[in-house]
KOLKELO-846512 format. One record per atom (N, C-alpha, C): residue in three letters; chain; atom name; x, y, z. Coordinates in pm, 1 decimal, always signed. Layout:
@res = ALA, chain = A, atom = CA, east = X, north = Y, up = Z
...
REM end
This chain:
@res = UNK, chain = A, atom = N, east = +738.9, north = +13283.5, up = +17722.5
@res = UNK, chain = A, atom = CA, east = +797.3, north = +13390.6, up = +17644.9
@res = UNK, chain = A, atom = C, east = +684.0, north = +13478.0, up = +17593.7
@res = UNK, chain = A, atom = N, east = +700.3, north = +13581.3, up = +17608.8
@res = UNK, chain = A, atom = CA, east = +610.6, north = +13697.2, up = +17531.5
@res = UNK, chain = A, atom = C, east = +680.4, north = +13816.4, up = +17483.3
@res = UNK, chain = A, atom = N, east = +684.6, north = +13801.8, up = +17386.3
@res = UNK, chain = A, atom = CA, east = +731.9, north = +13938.8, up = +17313.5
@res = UNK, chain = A, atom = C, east = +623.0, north = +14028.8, up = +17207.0
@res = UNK, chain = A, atom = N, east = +514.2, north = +14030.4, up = +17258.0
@res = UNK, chain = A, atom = CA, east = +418.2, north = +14145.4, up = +17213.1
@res = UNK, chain = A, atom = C, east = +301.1, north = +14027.6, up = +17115.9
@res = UNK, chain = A, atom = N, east = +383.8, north = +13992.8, up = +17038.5
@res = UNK, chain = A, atom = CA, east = +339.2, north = +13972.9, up = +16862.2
@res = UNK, chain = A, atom = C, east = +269.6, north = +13821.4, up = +16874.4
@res = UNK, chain = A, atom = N, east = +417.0, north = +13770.5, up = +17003.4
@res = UNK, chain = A, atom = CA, east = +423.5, north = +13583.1, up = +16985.7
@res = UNK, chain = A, atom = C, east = +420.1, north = +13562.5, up = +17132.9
@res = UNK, chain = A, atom = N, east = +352.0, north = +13492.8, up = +17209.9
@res = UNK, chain = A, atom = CA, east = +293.8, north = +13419.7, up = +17342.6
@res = UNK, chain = A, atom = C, east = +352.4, north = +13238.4, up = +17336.2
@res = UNK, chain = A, atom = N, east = +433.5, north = +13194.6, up = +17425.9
@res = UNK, chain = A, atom = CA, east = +443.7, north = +13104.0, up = +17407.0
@res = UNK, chain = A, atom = C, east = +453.4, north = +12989.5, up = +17493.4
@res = UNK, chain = A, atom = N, east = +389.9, north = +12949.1, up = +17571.3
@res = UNK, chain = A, atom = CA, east = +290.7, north = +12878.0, up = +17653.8
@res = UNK, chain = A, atom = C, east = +344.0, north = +12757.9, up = +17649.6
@res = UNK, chain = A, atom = N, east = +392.5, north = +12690.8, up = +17791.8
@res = UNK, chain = A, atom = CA, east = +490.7, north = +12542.6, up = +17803.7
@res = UNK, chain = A, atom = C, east = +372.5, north = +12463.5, up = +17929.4
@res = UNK, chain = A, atom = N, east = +435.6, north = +12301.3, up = +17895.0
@res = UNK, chain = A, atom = CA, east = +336.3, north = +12253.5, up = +18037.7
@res = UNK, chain = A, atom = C, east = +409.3, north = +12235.7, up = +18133.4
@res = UNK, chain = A, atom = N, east = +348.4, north = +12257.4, up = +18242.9
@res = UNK, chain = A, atom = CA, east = +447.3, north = +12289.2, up = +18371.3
@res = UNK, chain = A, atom = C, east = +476.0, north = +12169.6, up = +18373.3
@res = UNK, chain = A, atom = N, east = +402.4, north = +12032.6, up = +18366.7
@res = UNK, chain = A, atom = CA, east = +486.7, north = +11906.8, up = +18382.3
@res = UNK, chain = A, atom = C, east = +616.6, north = +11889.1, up = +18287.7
@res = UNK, chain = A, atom = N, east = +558.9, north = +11894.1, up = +18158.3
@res = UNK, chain = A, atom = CA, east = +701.5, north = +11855.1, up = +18066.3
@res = UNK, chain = A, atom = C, east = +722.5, north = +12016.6, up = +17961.7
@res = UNK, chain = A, atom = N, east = +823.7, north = +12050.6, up = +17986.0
@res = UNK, chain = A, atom = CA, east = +817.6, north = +12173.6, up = +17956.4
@res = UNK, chain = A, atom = C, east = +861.1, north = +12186.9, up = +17772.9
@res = UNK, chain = A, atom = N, east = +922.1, north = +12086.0, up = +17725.7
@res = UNK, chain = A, atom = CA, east = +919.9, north = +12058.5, up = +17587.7
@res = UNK, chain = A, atom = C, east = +805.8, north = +12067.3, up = +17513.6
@res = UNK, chain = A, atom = N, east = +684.2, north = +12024.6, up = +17593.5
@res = UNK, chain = A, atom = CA, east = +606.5, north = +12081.1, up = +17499.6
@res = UNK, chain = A, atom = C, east = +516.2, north = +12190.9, up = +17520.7
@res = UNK, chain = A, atom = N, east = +511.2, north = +12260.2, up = +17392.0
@res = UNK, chain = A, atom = CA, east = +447.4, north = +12386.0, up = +17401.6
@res = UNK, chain = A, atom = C, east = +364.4, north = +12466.7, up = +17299.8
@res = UNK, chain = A, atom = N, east = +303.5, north = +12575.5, up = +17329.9
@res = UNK, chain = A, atom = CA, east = +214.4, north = +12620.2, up = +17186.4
@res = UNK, chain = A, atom = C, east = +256.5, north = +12760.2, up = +17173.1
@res = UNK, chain = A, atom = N, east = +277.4, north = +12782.9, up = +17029.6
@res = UNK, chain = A, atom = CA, east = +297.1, north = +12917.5, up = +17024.3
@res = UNK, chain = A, atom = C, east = +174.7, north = +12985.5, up = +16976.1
@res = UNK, chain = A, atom = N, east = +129.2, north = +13132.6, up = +17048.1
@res = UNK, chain = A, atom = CA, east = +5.5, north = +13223.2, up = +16957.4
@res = UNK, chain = A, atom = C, east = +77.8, north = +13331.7, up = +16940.6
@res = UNK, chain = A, atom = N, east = +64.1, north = +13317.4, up = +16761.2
@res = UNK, chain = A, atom = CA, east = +81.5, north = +13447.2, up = +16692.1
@res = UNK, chain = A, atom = C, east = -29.1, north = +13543.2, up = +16710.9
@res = UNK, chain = A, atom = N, east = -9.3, north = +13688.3, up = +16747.5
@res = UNK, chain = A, atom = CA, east = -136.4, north = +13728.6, up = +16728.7
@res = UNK, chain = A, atom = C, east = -76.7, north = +13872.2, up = +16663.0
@res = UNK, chain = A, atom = N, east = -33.7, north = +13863.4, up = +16519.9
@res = UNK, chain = A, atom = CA, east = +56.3, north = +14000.2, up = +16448.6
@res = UNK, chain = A, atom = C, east = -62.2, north = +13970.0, up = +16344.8
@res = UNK, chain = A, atom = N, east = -88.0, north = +14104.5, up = +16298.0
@res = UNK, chain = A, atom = CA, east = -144.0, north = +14086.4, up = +16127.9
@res = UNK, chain = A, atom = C, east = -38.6, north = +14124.8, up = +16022.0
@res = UNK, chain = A, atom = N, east = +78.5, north = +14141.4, up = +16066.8
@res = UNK, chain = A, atom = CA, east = +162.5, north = +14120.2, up = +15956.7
@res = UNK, chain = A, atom = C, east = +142.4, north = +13965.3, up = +15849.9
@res = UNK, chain = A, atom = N, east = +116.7, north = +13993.5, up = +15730.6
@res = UNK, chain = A, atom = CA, east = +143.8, north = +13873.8, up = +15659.1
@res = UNK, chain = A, atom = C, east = +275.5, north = +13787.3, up = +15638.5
@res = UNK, chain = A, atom = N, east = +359.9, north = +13890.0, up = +15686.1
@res = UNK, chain = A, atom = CA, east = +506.4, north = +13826.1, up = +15675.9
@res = UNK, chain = A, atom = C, east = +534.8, north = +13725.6, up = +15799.8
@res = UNK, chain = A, atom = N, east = +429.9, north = +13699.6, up = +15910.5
@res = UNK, chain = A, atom = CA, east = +440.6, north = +13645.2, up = +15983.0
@res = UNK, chain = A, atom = C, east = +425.3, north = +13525.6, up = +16021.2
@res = UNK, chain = A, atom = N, east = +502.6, north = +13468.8, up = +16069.5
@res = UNK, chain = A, atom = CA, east = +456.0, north = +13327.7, up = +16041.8
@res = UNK, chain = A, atom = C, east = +366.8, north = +13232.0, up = +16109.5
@res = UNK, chain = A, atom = N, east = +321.1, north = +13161.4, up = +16026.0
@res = UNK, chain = A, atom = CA, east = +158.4, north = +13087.1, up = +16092.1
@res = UNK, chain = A, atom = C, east = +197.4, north = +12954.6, up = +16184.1
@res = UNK, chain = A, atom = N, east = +347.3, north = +12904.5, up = +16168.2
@res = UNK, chain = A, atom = CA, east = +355.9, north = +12807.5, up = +16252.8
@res = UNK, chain = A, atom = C, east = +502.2, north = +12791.0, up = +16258.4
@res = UNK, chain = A, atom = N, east = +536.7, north = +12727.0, up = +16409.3
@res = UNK, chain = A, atom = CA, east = +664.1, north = +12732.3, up = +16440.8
@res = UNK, chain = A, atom = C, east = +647.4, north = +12619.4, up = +16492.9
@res = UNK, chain = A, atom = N, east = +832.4, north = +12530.3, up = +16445.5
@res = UNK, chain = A, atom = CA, east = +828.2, north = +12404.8, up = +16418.2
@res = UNK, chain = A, atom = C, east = +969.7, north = +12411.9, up = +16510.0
@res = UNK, chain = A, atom = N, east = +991.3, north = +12381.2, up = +16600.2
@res = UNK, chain = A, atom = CA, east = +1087.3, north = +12342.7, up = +16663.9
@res = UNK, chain = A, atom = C, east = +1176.5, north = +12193.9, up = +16603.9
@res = UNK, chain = A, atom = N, east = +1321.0, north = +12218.3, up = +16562.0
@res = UNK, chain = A, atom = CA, east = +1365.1, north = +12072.7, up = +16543.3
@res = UNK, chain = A, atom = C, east = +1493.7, north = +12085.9, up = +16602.3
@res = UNK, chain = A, atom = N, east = +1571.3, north = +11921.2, up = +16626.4
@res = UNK, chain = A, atom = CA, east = +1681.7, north = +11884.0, up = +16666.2
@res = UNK, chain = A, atom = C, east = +1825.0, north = +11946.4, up = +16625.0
@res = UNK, chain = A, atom = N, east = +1757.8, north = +11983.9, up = +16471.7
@res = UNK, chain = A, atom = CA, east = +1931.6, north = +12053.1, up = +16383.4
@res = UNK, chain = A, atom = C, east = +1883.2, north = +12099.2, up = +16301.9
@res = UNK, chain = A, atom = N, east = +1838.6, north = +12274.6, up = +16313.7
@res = UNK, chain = A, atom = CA, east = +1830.2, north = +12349.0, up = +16215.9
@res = UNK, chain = A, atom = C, east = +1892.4, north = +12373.6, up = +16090.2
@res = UNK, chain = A, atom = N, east = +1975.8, north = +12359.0, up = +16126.5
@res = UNK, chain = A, atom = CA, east = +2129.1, north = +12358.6, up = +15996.0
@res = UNK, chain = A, atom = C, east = +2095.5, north = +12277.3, up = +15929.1
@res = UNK, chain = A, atom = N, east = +2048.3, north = +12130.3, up = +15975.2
@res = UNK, chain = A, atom = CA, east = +2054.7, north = +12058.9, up = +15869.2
@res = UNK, chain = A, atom = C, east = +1922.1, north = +12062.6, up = +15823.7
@res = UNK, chain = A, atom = N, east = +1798.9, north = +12124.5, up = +15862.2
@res = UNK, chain = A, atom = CA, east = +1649.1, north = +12129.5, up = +15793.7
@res = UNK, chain = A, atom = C, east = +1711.2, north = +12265.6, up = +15707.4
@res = UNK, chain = A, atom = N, east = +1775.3, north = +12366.2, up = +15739.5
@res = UNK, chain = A, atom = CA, east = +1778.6, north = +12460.2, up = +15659.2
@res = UNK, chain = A, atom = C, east = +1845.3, north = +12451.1, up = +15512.4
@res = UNK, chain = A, atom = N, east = +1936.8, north = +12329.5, up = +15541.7
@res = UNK, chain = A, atom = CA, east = +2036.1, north = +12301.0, up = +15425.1
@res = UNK, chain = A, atom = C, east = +1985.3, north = +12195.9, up = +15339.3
@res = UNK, chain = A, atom = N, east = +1866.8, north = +12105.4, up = +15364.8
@res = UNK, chain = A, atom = CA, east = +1737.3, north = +12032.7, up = +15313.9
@res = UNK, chain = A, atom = C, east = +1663.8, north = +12128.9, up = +15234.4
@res = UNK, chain = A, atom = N, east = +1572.1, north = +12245.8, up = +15278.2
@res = UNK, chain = A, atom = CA, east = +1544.5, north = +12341.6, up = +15241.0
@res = UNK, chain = A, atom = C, east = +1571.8, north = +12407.9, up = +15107.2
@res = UNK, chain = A, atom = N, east = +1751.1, north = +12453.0, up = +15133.4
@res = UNK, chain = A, atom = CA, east = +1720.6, north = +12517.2, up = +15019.0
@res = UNK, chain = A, atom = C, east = +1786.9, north = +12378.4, up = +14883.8
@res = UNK, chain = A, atom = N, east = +1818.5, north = +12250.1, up = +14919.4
@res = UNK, chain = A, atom = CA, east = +1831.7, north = +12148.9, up = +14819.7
@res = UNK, chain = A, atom = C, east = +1695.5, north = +12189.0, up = +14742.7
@res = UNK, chain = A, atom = N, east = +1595.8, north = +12122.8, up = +14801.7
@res = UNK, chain = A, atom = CA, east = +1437.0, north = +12137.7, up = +14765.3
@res = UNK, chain = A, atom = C, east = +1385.1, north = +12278.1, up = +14728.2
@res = UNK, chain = A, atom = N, east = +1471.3, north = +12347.5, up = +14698.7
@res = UNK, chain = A, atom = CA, east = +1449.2, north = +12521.1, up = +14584.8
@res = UNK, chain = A, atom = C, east = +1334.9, north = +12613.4, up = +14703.2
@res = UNK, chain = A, atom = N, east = +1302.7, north = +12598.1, up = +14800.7
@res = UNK, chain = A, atom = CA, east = +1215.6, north = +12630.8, up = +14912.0
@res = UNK, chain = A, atom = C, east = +1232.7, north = +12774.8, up = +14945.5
@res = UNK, chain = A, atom = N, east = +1100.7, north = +12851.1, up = +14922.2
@res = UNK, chain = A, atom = CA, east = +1145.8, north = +13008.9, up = +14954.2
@res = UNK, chain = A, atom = C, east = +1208.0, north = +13021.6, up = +15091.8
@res = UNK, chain = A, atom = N, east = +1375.4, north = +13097.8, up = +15123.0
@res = UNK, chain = A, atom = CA, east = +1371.4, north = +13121.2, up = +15244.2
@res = UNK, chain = A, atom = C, east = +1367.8, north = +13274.8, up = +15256.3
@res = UNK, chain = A, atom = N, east = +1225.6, north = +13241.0, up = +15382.1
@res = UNK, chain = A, atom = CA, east = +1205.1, north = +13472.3, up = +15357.0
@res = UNK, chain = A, atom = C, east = +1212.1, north = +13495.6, up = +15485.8
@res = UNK, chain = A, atom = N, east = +1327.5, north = +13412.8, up = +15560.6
@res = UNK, chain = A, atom = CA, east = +1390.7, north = +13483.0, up = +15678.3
@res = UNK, chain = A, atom = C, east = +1537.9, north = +13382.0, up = +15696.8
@res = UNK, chain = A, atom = N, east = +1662.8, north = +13497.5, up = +15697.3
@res = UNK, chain = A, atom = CA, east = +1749.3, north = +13404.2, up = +15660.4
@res = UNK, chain = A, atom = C, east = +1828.3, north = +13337.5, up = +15792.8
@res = UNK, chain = A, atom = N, east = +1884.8, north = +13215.6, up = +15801.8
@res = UNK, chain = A, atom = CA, east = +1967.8, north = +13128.9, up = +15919.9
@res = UNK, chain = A, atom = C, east = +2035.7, north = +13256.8, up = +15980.9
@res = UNK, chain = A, atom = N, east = +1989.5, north = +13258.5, up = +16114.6
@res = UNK, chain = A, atom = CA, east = +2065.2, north = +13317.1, up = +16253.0
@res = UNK, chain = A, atom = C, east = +2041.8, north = +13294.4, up = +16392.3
@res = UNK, chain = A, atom = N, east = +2108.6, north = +13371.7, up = +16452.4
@res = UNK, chain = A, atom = CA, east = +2118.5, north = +13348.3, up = +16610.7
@res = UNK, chain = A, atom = C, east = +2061.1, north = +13450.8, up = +16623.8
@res = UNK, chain = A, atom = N, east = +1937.1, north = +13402.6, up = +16730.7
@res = UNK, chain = A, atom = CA, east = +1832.2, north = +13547.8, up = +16798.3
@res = UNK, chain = A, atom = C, east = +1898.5, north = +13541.1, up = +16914.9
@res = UNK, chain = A, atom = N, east = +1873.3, north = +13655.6, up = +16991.5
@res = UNK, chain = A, atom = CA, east = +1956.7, north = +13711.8, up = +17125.3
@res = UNK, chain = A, atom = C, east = +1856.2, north = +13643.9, up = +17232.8
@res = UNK, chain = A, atom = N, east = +1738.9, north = +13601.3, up = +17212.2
@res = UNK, chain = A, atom = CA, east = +1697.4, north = +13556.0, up = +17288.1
@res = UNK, chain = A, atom = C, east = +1682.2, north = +13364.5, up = +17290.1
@res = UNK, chain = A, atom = N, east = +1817.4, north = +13323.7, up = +17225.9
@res = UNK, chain = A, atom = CA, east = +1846.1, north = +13187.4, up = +17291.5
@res = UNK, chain = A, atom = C, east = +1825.3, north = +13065.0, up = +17194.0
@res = UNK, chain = A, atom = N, east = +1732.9, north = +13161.5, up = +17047.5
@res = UNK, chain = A, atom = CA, east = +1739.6, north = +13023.1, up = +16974.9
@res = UNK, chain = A, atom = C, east = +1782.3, north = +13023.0, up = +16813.1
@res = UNK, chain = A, atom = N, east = +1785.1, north = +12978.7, up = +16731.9
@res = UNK, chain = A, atom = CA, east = +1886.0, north = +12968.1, up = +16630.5
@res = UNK, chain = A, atom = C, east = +1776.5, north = +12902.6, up = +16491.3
@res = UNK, chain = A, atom = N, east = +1771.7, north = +13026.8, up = +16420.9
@res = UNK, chain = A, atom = CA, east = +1610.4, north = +12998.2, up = +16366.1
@res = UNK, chain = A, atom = C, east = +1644.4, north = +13046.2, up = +16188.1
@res = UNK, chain = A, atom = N, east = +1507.9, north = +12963.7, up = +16114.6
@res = UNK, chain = A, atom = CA, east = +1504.3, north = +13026.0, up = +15992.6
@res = UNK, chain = A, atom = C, east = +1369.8, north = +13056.6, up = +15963.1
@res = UNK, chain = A, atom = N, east = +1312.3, north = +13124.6, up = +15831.1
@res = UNK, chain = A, atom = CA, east = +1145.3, north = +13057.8, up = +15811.3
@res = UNK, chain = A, atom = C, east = +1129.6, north = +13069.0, up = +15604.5
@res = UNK, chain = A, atom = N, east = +1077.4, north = +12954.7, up = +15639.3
@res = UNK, chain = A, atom = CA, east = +1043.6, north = +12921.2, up = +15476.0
@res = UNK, chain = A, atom = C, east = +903.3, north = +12996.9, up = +15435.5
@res = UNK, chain = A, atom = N, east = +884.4, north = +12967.7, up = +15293.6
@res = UNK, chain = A, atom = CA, east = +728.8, north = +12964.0, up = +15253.5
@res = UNK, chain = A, atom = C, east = +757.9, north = +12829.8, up = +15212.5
@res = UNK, chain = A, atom = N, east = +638.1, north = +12759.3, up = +15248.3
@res = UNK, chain = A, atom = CA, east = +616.8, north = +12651.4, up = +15229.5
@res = UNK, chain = A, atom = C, east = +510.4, north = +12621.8, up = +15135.0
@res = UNK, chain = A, atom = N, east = +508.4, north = +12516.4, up = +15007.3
@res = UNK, chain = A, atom = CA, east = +405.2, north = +12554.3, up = +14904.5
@res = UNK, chain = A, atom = C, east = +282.0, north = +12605.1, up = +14862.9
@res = UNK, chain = A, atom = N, east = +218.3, north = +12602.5, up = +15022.1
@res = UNK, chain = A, atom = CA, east = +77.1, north = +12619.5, up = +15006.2
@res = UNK, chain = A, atom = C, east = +101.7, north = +12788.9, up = +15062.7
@res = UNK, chain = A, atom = N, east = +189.6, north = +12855.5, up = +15075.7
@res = UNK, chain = A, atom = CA, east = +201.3, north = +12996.4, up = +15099.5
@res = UNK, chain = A, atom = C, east = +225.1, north = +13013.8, up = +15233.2
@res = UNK, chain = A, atom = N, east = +196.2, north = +12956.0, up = +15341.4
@res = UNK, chain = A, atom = CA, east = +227.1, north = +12931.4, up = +15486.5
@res = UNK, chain = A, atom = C, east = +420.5, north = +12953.5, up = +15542.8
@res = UNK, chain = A, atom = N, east = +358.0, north = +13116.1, up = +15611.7
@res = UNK, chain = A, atom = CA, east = +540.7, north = +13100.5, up = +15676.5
@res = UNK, chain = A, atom = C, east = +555.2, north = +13047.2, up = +15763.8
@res = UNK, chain = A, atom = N, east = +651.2, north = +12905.3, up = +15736.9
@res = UNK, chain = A, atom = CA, east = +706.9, north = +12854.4, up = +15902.7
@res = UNK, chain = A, atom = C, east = +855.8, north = +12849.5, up = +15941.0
@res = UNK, chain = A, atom = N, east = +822.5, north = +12919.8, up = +16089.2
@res = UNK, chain = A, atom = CA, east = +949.0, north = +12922.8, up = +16184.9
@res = UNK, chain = A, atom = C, east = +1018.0, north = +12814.5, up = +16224.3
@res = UNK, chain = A, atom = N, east = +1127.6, north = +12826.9, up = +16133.3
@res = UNK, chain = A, atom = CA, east = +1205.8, north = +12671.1, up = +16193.5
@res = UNK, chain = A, atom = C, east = +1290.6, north = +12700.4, up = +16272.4
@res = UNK, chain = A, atom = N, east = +1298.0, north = +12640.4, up = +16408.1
@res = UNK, chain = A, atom = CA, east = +1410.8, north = +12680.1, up = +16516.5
@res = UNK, chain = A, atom = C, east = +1450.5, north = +12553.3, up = +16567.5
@res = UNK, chain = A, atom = N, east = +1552.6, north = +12610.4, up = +16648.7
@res = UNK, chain = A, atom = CA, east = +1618.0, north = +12524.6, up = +16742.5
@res = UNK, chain = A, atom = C, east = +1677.0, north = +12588.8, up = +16839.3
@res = UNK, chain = A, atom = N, east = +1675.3, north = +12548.0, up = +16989.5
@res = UNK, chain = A, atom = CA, east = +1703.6, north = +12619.9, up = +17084.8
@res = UNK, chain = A, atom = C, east = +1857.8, north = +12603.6, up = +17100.5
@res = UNK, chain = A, atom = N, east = +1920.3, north = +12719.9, up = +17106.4
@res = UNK, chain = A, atom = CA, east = +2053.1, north = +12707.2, up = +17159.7
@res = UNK, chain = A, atom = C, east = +2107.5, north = +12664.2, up = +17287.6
@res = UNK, chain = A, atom = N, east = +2260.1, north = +12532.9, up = +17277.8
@res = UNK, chain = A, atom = CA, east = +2267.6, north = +12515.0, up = +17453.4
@res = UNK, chain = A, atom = C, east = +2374.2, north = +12593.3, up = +17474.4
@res = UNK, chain = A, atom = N, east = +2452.9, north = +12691.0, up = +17462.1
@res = UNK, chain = A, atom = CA, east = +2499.0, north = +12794.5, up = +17482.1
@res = UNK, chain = A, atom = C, east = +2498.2, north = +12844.2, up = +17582.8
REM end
């Protein structure tokens, strides 16, 4: 996947795993993306635990189903989950 900002690089053997490079100087951007099993339910963990959310639960058009916190130390992370849709 490349969409300008975010590069995201799979291994041809096992394609689950993968690395994402941010390369935006937006600060609003986030420094790490965390792929999990059930977004819904990390997002609904989240805001139990009072957790800034400064991008809110949706469906991106390109396939995956994402939120992003600040996390205490100031760090935005992308929490997703891929849609089977």
């Amino acid at each position: 996947m490349d969409m300008g900002w975010i590069v995201t690089v799979a291994s041809p053997s096992d394609p689950a795993v993968q690395v994402s490079i941010i390369g935006n100087d937006d600060p609003a951007a986030p420094g790490i993306s965390v792929e999990v099993a059930d977004v819904d339910a990390v997002h609904a963990r989240a805001l139990e635990r009072g957790l800034e959310i400064t991008y809110p639960l949706r469906d991106e058009e390109w396939g995956v189903r994402r939120f992003m916190l600040r996390e205490p130390s100031g760090t935005t992370v992308n929490v997703l989950s891929h849609r089977s849709d």
